[in-house]
C-alpha positions in Angstrom: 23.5 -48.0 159.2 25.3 -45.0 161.4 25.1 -41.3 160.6 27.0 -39.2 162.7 25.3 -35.8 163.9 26.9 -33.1 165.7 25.1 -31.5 168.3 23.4 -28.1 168.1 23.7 -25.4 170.7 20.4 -23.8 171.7 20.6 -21.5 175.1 22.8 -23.5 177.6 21.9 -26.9 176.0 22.6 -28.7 173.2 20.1 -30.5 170.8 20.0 -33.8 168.3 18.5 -32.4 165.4 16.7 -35.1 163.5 16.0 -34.6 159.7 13.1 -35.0 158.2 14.0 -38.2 156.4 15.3 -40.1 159.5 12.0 -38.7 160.9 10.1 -39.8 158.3 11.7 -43.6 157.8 11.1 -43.6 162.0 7.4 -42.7 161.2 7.4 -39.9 164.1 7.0 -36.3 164.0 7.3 -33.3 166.8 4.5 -34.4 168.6 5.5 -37.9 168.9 6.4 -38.3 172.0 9.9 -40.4 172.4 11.8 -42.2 175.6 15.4 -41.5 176.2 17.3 -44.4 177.7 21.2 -45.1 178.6 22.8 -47.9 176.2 23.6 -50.9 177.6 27.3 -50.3 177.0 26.7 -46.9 179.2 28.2 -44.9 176.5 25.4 -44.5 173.8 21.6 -43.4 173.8 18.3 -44.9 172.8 15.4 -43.2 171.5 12.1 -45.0 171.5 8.6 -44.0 170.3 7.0 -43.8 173.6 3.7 -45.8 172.6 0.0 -44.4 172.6 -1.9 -48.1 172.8 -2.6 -49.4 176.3 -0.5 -51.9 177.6 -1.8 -55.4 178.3 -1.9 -54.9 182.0 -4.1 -51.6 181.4 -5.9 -53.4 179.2 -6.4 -56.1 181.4 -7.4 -54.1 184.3 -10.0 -52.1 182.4 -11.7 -55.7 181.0 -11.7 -56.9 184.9 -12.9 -53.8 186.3 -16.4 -53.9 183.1 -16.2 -57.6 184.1 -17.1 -57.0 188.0 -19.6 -53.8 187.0 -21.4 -56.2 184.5 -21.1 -59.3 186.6 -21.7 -57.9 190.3 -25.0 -59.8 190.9 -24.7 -63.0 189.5 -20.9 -63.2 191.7 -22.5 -62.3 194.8 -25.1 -65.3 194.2 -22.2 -67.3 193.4 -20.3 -66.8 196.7 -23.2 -67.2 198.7 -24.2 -70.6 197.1 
C-alpha cells in the first residue's frame, strides 16, 4: 500500500507530515521516538520506531553484572579451590 505525500515547508526545511491514521495504524505518536535510515536502493527512506525495551546484549550485561554482585564470594572460593 503507497500514499504519496508532498512535503511541507516550515522555515528553511521541509517536513513529512504524517496523519493521524497512518499514525495511528503505526501505533506511534509525537513522542515516539522514530530512526531515519537510507533505503537499500539509495533512493527511498525508512522510518522505524526507535524501540524503548532493552536489547538482549543490555539485558544480558545487566543479568551478568547482579550475577557477579550476588555471586562474588562463593566465585572467589571457587577460583581458589
Amino acid at each position: 500500500m503507497a500514499i504519496v505525500k508532498k512535503l511541507t515547508k516550515i522555515g528553511n526545511s521541509s517536513a513529512l507530515v504524517l496523519d493521524r491514521p497512518i499514525l495511528g495504524l503505526l501505533g506511534i505518536n509525537n513522542e515516539t521516538p522514530v530512526e531515519i535510515s537510507l533505503g537499500e536502493d539509495g533512493k527511498s527512506l525508512v522510518i522505524r520506531q526507535v524501540s524503548n525495551e532493552p536489547s538482549n546484549r543490555k539485558l544480558f550485561k545487566q543479568a551478568l553484572k547482579e550475577g557477579n554482585k550476588r555471586y562474588a564470594g562463593a566465585m572467589k572460593k571457587l577460583a581458589n579451590k
